[in-house]
N, C-alpha and C positions, 0 to 999 in steps of 0.2 A: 276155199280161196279160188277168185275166177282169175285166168290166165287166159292170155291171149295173144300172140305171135303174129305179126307183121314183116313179110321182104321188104328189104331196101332197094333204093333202086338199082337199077344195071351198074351206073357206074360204077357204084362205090359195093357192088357185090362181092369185088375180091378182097374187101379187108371187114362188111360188117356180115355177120351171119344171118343176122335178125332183129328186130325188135320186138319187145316183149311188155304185156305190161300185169301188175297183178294187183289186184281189188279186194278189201273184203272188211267185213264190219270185225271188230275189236273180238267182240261174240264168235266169230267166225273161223277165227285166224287160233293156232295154234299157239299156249304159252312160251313155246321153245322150239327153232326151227334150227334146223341142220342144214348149214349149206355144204355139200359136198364135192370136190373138186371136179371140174370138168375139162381144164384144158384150155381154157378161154379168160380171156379178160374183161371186163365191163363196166362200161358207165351207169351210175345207180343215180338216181333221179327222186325221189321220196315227195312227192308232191301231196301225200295224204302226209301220218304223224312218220316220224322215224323212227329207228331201230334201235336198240341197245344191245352192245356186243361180249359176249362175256366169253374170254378170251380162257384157258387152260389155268395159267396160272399166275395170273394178273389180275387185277380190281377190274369189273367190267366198268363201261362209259359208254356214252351215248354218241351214237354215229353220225356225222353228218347228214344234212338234208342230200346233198350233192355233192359224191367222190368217183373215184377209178377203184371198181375190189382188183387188185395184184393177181396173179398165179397164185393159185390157193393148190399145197400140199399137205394140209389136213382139213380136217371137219371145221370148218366156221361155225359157230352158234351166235346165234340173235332172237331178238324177244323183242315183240311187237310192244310201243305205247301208246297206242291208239288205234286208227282206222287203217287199214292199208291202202296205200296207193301209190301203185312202184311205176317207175317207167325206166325200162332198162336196155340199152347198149347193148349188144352182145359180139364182141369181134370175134374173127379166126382167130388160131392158138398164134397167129405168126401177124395178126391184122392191125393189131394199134400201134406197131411199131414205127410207120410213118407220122404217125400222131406226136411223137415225143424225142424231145430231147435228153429226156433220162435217162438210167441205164435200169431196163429191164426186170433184171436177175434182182437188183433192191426192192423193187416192189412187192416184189413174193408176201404172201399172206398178211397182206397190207391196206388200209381203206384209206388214202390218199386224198384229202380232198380239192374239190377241182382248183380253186383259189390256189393253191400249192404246185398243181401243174400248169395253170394259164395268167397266173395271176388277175389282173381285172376284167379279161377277158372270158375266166374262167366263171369268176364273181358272175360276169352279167349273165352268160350261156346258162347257168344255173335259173336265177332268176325270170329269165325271159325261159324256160321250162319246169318250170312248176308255176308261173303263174297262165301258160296257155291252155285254155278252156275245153281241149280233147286230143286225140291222138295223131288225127294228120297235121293238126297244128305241131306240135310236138317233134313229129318225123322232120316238118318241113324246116323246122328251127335246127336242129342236130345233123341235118344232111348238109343245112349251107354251112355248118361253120365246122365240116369234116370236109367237104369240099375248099373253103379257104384255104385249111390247112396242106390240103394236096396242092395248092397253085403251082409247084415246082415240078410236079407229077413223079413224087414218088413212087415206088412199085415194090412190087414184093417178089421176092428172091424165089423165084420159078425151082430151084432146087430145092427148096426147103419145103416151099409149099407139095412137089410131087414125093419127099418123103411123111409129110404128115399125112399126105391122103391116103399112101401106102400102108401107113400104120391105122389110120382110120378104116379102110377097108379090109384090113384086115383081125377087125374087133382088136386090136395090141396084141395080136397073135404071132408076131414075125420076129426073127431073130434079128436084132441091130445091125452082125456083120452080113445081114442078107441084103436090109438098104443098104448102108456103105457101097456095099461092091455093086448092085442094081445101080447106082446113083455113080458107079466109080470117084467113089469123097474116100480118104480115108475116116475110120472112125472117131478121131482126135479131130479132124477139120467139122466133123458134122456135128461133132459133141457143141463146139466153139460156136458154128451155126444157131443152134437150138439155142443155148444158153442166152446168145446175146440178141436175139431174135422173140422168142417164145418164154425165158425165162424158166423153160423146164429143162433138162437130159431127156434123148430120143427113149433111154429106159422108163425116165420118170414118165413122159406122156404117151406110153403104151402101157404103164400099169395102170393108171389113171382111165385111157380107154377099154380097156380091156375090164375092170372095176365098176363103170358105168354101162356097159353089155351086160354085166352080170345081172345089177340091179335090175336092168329091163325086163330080164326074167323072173326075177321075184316080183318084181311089184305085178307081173303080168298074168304068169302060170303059177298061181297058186299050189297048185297039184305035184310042185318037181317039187325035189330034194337036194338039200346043200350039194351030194355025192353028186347028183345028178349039172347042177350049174359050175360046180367046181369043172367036173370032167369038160365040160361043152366049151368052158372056155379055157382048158389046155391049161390049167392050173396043174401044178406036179402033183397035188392029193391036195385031200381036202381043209388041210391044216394051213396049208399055203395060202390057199383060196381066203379062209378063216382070218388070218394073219392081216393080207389084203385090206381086206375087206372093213376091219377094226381101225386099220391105219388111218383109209379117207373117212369112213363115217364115224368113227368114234364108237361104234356097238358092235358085236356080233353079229352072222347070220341070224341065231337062234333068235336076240333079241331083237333085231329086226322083224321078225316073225310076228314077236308078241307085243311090240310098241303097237298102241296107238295114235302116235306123234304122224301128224300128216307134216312129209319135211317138204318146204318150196325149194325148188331149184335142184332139187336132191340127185337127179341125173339127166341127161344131156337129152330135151326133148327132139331136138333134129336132126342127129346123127342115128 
């Protein structure tokens, strides 16, 4: 599967992270793809075939060409039916929330489609991307009408954002009541912040980060040992780690090991 990541421009740097796009013949592409949480919300674009979403414990169905995926707090699974050809959004955890009039925390593990949040405007922005011919067309279609959207110049919550980077830089290694009182929020005001901002708890989006460090090292350094990625990332032992780790991806370490499943999206390329 070819991937390939794009910056946005300056403007609009504090609320998109990136754009992303992924390719690849039917042949290519994996029967069963594991989207695993990352913290971020995104616009999905499917300008090749679309996806089919088989859900836990539900009748799978087939996903729209063009949605918003929610805060995702478990493993998504999806199944290519056809060619791939994704073009993907990618905000900060706290970045599309200028974007919307909804409330956040509903959208959790949710594929939304655009018609549902912009109604015909939604309809056309789909349209006018998946029928543009390459990717700066593409960027330059999805920049003006995130840029529309900001005409009021909304902004994003300079508190919020220097607790998420704080948990970001420190791999989801920090104790909650360490930001609170760094950030002087009490923890009940910062809980309120996240939820209605981010759609995760400051806990939930430092296991989630702290989850996708871990991955980095497996998929990386073949050579460690679960004992070993547990400890690095300040897991209490390695059942915790275990535990984790089973929640977002739906497997094991151990079975992570021995899948051959190449998952897309599976952890956070730019952090």
């Amino acid at each position: 599967m070819n991937g390939k990541i794009y910056t946005p421009s300056n403007d609009l740097a504090d609320f998109v992270m990136c754009y992303w796009t992924l390719e690849s013949s039917i042949n290519d592409t994996p029967e069963i793809n594991t989207i695993v949480p990352d913290g971020t919300m995104k616009f999905i674009f499917h300008y090749g075939a679309t996806y089919k979403h088989h859900p836990k414990d539900e009748p799978s169905f087939l996903l729209p060409k063009c949605f918003l995926i929610g805060q995702l707090t478990q493993p998504y699974i999806v199944e290519p039916t056809g060619e791939t050809g994704t073009f993907i959004v990618r905000f900060h955890p706290n970045g599309f929330l200028p974007f919307t009039n909804q409330t956040i925390k509903k959208m959790e593990n949710k594929a939304i489609p655009l018609k549902d949040l912009y109604g015909k405007e939604g309809i056309l922005l789909g349209r006018n991307i998946l029928n543009a011919l390459h990717i700066d067309e593409r960027i330059k279609i999805i920049e003006t009408f995130l840029r529309n959207k900001l005409s009021d110049r909304k902004t994003i919550d300079t508190i919020l954002t220097s607790a998420i980077e704080t948990i970001s830089t420190a791999n989801g290694q920090i104790p909650i009541h360490e930001i609170s009182d760094k950030l002087e929020l009490n923890r009940r005001n910062l809980a309120r912040k996240f939820s209605s901002s981010i759609g995760l708890s400051p806990k939930q989006l430092s296991k989630i980060i702290r989850l996708q460090a871990s991955l980095k090292v497996l998929l990386n350094e073949k050579d460690t040992t679960l004992t070993e990625v547990a400890h690095s990332n300040e897991y209490f032992d390695q059942a915790h780690f275990i535990k984790d780790f089973k929640e977002f991806t739906g497997i094991t370490p151990k079975e992570f090991y021995g899948t051959d499943l190449k998952m897309s999206l599976i952890f956070d390329k730019k952090r």
